[in-house]
C-alpha positions in Angstrom: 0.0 0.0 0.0 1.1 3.2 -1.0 2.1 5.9 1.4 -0.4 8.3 0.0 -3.8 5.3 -0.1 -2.5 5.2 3.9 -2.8 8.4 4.5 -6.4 9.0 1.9 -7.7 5.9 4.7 -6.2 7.9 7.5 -7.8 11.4 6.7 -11.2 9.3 6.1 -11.3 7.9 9.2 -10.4 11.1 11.2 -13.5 12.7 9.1 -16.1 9.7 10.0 -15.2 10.0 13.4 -15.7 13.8 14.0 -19.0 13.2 12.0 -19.8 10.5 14.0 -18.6 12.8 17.1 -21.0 15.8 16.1 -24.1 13.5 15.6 -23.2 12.5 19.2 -23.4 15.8 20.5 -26.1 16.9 18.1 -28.1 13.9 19.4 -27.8 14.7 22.9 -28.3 18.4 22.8 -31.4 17.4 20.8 -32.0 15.4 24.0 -31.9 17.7 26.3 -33.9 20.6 24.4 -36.6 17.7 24.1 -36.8 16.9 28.1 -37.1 20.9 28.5 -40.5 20.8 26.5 -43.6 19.7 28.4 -44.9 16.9 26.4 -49.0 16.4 25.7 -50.5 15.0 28.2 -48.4 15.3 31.1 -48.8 16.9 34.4 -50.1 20.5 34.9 -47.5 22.6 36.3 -47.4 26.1 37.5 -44.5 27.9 39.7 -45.1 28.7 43.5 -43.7 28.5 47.0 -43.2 24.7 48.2 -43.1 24.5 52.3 -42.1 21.7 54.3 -43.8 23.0 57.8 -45.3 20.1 59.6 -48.4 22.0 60.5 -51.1 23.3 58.5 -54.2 21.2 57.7 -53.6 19.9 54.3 -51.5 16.7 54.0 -48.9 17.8 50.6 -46.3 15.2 48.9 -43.3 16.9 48.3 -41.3 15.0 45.2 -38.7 15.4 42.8 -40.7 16.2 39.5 -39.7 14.1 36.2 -41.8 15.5 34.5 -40.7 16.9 30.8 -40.2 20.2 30.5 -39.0 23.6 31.9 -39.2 22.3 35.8 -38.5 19.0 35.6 -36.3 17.9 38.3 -37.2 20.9 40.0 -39.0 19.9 43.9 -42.7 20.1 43.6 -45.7 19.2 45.2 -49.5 18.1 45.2 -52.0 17.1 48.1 -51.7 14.3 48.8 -55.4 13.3 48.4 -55.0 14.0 44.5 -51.7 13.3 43.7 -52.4 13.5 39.5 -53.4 16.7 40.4 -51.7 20.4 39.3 -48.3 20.6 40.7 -46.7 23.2 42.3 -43.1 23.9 41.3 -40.2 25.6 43.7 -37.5 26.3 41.4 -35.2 24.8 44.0 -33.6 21.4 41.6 -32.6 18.0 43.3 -31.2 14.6 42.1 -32.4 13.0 45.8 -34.5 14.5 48.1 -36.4 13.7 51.5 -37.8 15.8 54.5 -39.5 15.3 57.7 -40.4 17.6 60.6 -39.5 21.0 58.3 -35.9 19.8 57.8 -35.1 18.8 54.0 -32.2 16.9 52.4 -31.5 17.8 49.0 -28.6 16.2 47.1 -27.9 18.0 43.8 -25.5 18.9 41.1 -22.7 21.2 41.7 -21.3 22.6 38.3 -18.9 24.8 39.7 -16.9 22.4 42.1 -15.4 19.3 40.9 -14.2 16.2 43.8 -10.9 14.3 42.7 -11.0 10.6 43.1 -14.8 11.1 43.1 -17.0 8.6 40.7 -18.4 11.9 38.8 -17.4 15.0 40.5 -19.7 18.3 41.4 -22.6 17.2 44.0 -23.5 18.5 47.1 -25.6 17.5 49.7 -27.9 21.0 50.8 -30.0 21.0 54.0 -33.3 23.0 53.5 -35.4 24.8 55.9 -39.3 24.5 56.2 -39.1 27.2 52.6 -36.7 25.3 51.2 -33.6 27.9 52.1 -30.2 26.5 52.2 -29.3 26.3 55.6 -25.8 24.4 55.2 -24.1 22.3 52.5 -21.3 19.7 52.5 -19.6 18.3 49.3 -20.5 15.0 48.6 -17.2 12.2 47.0 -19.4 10.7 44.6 -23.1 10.0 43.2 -25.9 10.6 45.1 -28.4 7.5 46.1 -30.3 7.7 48.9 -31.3 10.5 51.5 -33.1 10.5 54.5 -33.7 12.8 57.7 -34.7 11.7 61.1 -38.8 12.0 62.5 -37.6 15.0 64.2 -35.9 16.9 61.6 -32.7 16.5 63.7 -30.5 14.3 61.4 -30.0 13.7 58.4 -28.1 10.7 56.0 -26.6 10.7 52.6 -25.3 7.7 50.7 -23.2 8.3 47.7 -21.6 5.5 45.0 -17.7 6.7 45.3 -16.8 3.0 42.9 -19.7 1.5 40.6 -23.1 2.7 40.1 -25.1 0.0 41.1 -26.4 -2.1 43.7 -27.1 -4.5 41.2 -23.7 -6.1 41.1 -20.9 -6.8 43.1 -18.5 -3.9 41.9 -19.5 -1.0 43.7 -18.1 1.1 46.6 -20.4 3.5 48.8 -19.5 6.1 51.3 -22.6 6.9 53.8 -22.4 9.8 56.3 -24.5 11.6 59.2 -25.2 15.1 60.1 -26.5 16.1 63.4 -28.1 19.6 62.7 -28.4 20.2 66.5 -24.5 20.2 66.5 -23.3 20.6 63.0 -21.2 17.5 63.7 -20.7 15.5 60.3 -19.9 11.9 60.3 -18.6 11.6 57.0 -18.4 7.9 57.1 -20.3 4.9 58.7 -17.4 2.9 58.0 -15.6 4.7 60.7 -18.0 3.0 63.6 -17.2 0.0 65.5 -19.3 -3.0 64.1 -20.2 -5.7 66.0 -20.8 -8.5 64.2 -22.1 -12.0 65.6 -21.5 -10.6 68.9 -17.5 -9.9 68.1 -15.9 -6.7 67.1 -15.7 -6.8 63.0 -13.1 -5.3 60.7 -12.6 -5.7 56.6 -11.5 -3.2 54.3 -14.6 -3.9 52.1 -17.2 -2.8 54.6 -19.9 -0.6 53.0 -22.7 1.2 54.6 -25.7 2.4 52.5 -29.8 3.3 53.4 -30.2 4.9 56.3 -33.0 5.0 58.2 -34.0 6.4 61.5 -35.7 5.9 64.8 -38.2 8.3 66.5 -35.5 8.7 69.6 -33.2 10.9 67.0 -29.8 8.5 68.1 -31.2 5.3 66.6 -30.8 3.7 63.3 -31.6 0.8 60.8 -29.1 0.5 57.9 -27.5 -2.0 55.3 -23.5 -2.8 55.7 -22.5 -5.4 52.8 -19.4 -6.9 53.3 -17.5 -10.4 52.4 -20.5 -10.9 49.3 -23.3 -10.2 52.0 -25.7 -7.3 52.9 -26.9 -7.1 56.5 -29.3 -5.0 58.2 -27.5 -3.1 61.0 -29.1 -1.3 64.0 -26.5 2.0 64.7 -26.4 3.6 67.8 -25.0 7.5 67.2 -24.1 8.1 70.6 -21.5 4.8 71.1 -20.7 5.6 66.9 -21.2 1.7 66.8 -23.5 -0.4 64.3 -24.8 -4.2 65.2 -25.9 -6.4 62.5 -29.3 -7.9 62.9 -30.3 -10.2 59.9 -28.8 -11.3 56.2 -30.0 -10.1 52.8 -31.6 -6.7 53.7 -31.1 -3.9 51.8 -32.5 -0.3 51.8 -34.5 -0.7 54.6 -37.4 2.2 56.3 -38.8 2.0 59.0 -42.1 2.4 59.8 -43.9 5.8 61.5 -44.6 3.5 65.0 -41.2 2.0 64.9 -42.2 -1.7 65.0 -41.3 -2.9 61.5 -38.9 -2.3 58.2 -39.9 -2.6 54.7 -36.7 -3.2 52.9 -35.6 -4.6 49.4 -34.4 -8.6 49.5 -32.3 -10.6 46.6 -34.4 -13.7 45.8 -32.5 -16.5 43.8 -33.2 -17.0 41.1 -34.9 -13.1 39.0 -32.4 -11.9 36.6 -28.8 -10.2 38.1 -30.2 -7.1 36.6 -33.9 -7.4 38.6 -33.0 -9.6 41.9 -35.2 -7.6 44.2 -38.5 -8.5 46.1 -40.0 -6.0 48.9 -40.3 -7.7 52.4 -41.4 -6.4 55.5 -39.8 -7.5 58.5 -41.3 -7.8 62.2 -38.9 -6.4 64.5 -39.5 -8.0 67.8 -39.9 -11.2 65.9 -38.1 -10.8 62.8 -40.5 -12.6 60.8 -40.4 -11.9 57.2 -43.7 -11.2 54.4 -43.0 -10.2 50.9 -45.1 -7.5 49.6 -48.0 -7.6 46.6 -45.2 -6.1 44.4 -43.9 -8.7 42.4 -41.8 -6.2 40.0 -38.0 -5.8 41.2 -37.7 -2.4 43.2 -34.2 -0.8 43.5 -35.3 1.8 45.5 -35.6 3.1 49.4 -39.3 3.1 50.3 -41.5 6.0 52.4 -44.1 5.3 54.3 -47.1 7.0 54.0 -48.7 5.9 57.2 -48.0 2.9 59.0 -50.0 0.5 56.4 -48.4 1.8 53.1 -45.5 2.0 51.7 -44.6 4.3 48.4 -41.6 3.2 45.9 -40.4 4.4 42.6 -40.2 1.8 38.9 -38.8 3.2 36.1 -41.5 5.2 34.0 -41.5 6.0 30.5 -40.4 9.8 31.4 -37.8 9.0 33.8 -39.9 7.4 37.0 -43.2 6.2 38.2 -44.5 6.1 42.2 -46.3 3.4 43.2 -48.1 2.0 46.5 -48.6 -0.8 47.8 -49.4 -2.4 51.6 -47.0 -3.3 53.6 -48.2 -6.4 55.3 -48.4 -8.1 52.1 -52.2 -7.8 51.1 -53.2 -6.4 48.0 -51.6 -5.2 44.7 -49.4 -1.9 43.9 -51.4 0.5 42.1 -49.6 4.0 40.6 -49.8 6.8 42.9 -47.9 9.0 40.3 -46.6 9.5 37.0 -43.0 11.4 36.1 -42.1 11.7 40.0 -39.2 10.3 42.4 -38.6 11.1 45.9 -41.5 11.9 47.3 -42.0 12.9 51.6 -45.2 12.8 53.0 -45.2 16.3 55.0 -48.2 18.8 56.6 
């Protein structure tokens, strides 16, 4: 071959690349102009204040909106007696959200900070007053997951994928930490606590911590810790910084508004790698086990709506869908809402 057919392939190749490089981007800009158009037929939405104040007497969900167009991801809310109603958006945009007792979590998308070592810099994690005001902010290592803040409004728990991005497989690395708001005290990492495992201190360098959720007492909590190929479900004590594992194969778990059981996500054998998960609900004084109506897999961390329901997200055709479903095992789900994640049950 000639030195001047080498090069001719050589120039082609660099051209079909950039072309194939500019449909890319011309592709995904497309994209994203789409999902800022409010497509037929979805939700109503109009701009206005969002609160989180326990009081008032109207019940309101508070959620991450999916829905396409010029607020999606943008916190909204509805009453929570007609959810597919006309939602209400704050302007105030979060990837994961949760609140209780006027306190909100947000964790969102930082453009102008980047985190080395991190899995995809730029997010941090924003605590919200009762009119969604940033109150304080701490810069998160990784991607955001899962949020939660205590009954009270006291604490509040971030988990973040700093290796991986799935809980689906076995390559992953999470890094979960604690804020007390009463103190400002971070703990920036679960895996700093003493873990008492089968009765005998534990230590491996591939402990993970991930799902918080807490007790009524504001010092208590319920949590997953995977390590050596297994998930547990730990009880953590705040105070001693110490965690104690309870029970195998428990992931994501919430507990419930009277603090007597945990709805959590459980791998079956046997569903796909890509869909292992059932939703049980677990007894605590017993620790008897009843899987849920939902028969779909649910990667998610469930919020209970009262202490007989339990709300999840499945994928959706515009992002995600929230469904409910009873959480001692009677009935079937049924969609609460369409185009929503995240939601908090608040008022």
């Amino acid at each position: 071959m000639t030195f001047q057919r080498r090069l001719l392939i050589l120039v082609t190749a660099v051209v079909l690349l950039a072309a194939v490089g500019v449909l890319a981007v011309q592709r995904a800009s497309s994209r994203a102009d789409e999902k800022d158009r409010a497509r037929e037929g979805g939700p109503g939405i109009v701009s206005g204040p969002v609160v989180l104040a326990p009081g008032g007497s109207e019940r309101r969900i508070v959620f991450r909106n999916m829905a396409w167009g010029p607020h999606r991801d943008e916190l909204a809310t509805v009453p929570a007696d007609a959810p597919e109603g006309t939602r209400t958006a704050s302007g105030v945009s979060c990837l994961r959200f949760h609140a209780a007792a006027g306190t909100g979590i947000c964790l969102r998308a930082d453009k102008g900070a980047a985190v080395p070592g991190a899995v995809q810099g730029g997010y941090r994690a924003v605590v919200l007053d009762a009119r969604l005001k940033e109150v304080a902010a701490h810069t998160l290592a990784g991607l955001p997951t899962r949020a939660r803040v205590s009954p009270g409004g006291h604490l509040a728990a971030w988990t973040v994928f700093v290796g991986g991005d799935s809980y689906a497989g076995t390559d992953f690395s999470t890094r979960t930490s604690v804020l007390d708001l009463r103190t400002g005290r971070l703990d920036a990492s679960l895996e700093d606590f003493t873990v008492l495992k089968d009765g005998h201190t534990y230590r491996s360098a591939d402990v993970n911590f991930w799902g918080v959720t807490f007790a009524a007492d504001e010092r208590t909590f319920y949590a997953t810790m995977a390590t050596g190929g297994r998930t547990h479900l730990v009880r953590g004590d705040l105070a001693a910084r110490s965690v104690t594992t309870l029970h195998e194969n428990v992931e994501c778990p919430s507990l419930s508004p009277d603090g007597t059981r945990l709805v959590f996500k459980k791998r079956v054998p046997g569903l796909p790698a890509e869909a292992p998960w059932r939703l049980y609900a677990m007894d605590l004084a017993t620790g008897a086990q009843t899987p849920l109506g939902e028969e779909r897999s649910v990667d998610d961390q469930v919020v209970w709506t009262d202490d007989r329901t339990v709300v999840y997200s499945l994928p959706g055709d515009f992002g995600a869908d929230l469904y409910a479903v009873a959480a001692d095992g009677s009935g079937t789900p049924c969609r609460l809402m369409a185009s929503a994640l995240a939601p908090s049950f608040v008022g």
